[in-house]
Each structure stands twice: as C-alpha cells, then as structure tokens.
C-alpha positions as CSV (number, residue, x, y, z in Angstrom):
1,X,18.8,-24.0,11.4
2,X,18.7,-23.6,15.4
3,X,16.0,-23.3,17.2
4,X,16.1,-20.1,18.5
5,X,17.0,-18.8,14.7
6,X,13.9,-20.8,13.7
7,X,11.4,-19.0,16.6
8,X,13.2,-15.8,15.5
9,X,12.0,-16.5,12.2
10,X,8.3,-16.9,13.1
11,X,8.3,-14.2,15.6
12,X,9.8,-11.8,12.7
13,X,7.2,-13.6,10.4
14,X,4.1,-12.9,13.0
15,X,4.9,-9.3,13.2
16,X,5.4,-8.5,9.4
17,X,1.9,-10.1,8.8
18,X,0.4,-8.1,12.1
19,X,1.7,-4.4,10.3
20,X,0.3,-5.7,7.1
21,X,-3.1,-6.1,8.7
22,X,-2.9,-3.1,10.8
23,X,-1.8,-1.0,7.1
24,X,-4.9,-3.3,4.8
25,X,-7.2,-2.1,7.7
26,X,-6.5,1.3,8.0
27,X,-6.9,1.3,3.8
28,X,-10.1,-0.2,3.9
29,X,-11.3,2.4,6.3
30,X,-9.5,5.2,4.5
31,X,-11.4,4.2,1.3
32,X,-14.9,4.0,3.1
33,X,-14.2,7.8,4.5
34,X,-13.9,8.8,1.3
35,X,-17.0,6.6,-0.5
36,X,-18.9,7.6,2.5
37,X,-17.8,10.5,3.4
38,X,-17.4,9.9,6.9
39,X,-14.8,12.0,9.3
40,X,-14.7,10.0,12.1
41,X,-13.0,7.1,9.8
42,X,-10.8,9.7,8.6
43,X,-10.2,10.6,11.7
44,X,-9.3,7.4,12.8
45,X,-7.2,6.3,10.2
46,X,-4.9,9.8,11.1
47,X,-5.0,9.1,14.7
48,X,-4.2,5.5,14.1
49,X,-1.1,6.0,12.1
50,X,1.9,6.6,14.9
51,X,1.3,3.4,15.8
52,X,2.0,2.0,12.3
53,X,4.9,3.8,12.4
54,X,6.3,2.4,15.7
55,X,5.5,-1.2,14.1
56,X,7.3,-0.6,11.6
57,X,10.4,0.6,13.2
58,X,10.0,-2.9,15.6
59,X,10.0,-5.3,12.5
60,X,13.2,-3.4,10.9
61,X,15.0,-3.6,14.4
62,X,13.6,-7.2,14.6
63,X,15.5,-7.8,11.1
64,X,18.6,-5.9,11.9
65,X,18.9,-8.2,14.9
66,X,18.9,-11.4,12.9
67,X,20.6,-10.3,10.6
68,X,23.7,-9.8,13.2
69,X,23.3,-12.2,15.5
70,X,22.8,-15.2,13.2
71,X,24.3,-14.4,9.8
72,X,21.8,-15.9,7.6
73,X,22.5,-17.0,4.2
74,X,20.8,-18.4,1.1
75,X,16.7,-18.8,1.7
76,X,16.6,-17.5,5.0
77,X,19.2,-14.5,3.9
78,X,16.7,-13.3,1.0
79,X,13.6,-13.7,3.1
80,X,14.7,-11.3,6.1
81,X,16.0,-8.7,3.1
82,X,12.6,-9.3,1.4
83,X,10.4,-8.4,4.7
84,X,13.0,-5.6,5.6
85,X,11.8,-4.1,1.8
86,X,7.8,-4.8,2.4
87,X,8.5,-3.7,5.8
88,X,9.3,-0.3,4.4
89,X,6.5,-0.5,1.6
90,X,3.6,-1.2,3.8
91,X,4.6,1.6,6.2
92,X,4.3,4.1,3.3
93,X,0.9,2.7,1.8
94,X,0.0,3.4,5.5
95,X,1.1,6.8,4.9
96,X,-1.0,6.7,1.3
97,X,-4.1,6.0,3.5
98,X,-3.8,9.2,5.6
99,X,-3.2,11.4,2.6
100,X,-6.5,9.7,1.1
101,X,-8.1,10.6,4.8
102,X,-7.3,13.7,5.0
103,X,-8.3,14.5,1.0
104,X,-11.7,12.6,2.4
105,X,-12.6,15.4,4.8
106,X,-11.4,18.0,2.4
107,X,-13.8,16.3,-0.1
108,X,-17.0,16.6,2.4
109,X,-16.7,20.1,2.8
110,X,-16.3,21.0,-0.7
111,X,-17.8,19.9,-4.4
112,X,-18.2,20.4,-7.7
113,X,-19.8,18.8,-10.6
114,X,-18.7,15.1,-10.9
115,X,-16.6,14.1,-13.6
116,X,-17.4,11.6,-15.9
117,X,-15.3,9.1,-14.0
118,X,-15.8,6.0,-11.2
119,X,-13.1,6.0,-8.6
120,X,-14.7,3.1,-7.2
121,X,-13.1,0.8,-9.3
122,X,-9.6,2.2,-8.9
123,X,-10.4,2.1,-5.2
124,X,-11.3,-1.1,-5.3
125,X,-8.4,-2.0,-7.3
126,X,-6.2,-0.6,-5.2
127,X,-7.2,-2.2,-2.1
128,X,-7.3,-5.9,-4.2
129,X,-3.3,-5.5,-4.8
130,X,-2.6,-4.5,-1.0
131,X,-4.2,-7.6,0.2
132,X,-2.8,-9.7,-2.6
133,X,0.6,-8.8,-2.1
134,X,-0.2,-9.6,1.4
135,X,-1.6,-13.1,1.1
136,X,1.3,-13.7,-1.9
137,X,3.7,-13.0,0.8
138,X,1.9,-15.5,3.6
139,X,1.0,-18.6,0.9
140,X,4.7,-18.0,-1.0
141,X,2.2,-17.5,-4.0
142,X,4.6,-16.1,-7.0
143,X,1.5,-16.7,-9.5
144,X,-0.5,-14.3,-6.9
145,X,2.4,-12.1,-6.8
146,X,3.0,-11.9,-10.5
147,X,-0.9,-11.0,-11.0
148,X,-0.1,-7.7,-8.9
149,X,2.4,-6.9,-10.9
150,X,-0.1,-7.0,-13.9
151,X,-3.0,-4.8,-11.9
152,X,-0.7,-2.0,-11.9
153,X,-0.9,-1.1,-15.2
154,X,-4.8,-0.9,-14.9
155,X,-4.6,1.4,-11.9
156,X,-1.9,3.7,-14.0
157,X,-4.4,4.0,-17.2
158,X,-7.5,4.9,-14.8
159,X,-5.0,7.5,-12.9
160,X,-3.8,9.1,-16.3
161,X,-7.6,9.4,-17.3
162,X,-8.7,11.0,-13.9
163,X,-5.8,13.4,-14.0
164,X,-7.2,14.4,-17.8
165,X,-10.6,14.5,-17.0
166,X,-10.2,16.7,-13.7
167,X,-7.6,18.6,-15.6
168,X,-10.9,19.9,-18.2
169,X,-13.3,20.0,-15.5
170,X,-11.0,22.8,-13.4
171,X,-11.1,24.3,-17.1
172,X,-14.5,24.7,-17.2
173,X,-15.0,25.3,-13.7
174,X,-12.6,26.9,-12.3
175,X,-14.5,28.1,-9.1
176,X,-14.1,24.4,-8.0
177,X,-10.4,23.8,-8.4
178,X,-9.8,22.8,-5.0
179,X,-12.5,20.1,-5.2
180,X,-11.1,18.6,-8.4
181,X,-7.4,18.8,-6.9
182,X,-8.5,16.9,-4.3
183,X,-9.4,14.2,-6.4
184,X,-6.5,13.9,-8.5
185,X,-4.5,13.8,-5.5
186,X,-6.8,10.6,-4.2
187,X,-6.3,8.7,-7.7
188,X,-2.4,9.9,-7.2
189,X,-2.2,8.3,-3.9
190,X,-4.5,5.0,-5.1
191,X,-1.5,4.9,-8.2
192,X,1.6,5.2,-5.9
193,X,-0.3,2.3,-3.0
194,X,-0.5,0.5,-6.5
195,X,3.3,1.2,-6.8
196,X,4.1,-0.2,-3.3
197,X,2.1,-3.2,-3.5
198,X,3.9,-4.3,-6.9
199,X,7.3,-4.3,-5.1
200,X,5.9,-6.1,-2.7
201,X,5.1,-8.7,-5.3
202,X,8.1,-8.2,-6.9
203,X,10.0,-8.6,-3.4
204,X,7.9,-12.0,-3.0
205,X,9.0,-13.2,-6.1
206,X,12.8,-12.6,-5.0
207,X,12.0,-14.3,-1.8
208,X,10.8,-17.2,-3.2
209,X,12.9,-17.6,-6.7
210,X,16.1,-15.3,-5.7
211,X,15.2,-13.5,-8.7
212,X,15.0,-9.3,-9.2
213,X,12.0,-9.0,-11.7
214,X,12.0,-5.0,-11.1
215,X,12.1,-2.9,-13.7
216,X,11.6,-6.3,-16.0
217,X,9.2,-5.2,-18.7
C-alpha cells in the first residue's frame, strides 16, 4: 500500500465516522423531541439534515475516487465497498430521524388516550443498534456487529405489537386516529433505523470476514 493510498484510506475512514456521529446525534435528539416533546429539537434535527445529506454525497465521491484512482483489491477492495453501503445506510437513518421529528411535533399538538405500550424501550433500542453498528465498524468488532443483527428481531416484535395495539385503540377511538397514526408511524420508522443498522452490521462483518451474511437466517 502507498502512502498516499494509505492517507486516502484514513481520510475516507475520518469522514465515514464524522457522518455517523453527525446521523447518532441528530437520533438522539430526534428521540428526546419526541420523549420530551420539545419543537425546537425537532426543529433542529429538520434543519440540520441538508447538511447530512451533503456528507454523504462527499464520502460516496471520496469512494468513487479511490476506487478509480488506485484500484484496490482484496481487504482494502471490500472495506471502501463496505463504507460506500453504510455510507448509504446512515444517510437514510438520518432521514428516519426527521420523519420521527416531524411525527414529534405532530404528537405535541395532538393526543389521545395512551396505549398500553412503552416506546421507550424500542426507542432506546433503536438508538443502541445505531451506535453499535457504529463502534462495530470503528473497533472491526464482528461479535458487536453480529449482536445487532440479533436486536432486530426485538425491535420487529415490539413494532408488530404497537401496530396491533394502536390498530384497537383507533377502533375504539376513532376521534383520535391521527394521534395513534402518528405513533405507528414512529415505531415504523424506529423498525426500518433497526433495518439500516443491521446492514451495517452485516456490511461490517463482510468487511472484516469477506463474508455476505444477509438474508442468512
């Protein structure tokens, strides 16, 4: 490996980890508009999200770059394909976030009796496999990846029994539909940043082992 390949490399490596901040940050906040009900977070994590955008499209050039200038192979070839994939995956659990902000300020305006369900823990949840993912990626951590992997299925039973319970409660209370639709669509968007984060994982593990575990049961 060259030199200038190798500080290509870490410079491609620096922004990748610099998006995934920006994306776990703008989560966090998203969640805490919602638990807290606060607009300004929400407002924040909106306003905030061009800019993820614009990162994103930097790493992707950054990759395309290597990827024609220096013709890597083996290790180095499955890494750039591997942050080329997350690349793309963070940038829509950014996009998750917004959705969750904007159902957050939807949510303050309007309520209904609470069904008999904690999003808390699917928040939480959610937020653990996004960081995860993350630090699987920095410490080459297959065992922290493969643990993602497993947390999915708990965020997909907790979304199924949101979706059923809301599903009765708009039954029974029809006059607050919109309130109860906005909180399916939260646990939907906490299910598909669960979604993202696992092929993260699963694009660590290919990084690391050059093996495809996706759609592996």
């Amino acid at each position: 490996m060259t030199k200038h390949f190798q500080n290509e490399l870490e410079k491609l490596k620096k922004k990748i980890l610099y998006l995934a901040a920006k994306v776990e940050k703008n989560l966090q906040m998203a969640v805490r508009s919602f638990t807290d009900k606060d607009l300004n977070m929400a407002d924040e994590v909106i306003n905030s999200d061009p800019d993820i955008d614009s990162l994103e499209v930097e790493v992707e050039e950054e990759c395309l770059k290597i990827l024609a200038l220096h013709q890597p192979v083996a290790a180095d070839l499955r890494y750039i394909i591997a942050v080329l994939k997350i690349n793309n995956d963070l940038e829509r659990i950014a996009d998750m976030a917004v959705n969750i902000a904007e159902r957050s300020k939807t949510l303050t305006y309007n309520s209904g009796p609470l069904i008999p369900f904690d999003l808390q823990s699917m928040l939480e949840i959610a937020v653990k496999m996004v960081r995860d993912s993350v630090d699987a990626l920095v410490k080459n951590s297959t065992e922290l990846a493969r643990q993602v992997c497993i947390d999915d299925d708990a965020i997909d039973d907790r979304h199924r029994e949101v979706y059923k319970l809301a599903q009765e409660a708009i039954r029974k209370n029809p006059e607050y539909a919109e309130y109860y639709v906005s909180l399916i669509s939260v646990s939907r968007n906490l299910e598909r940043i669960a979604d993202h984060s696992t092929n993260i994982a699963e694009d660590v593990i290919y990084m690391i082992e050059g093996e495809i575990v996706r759609h592996q049961t």
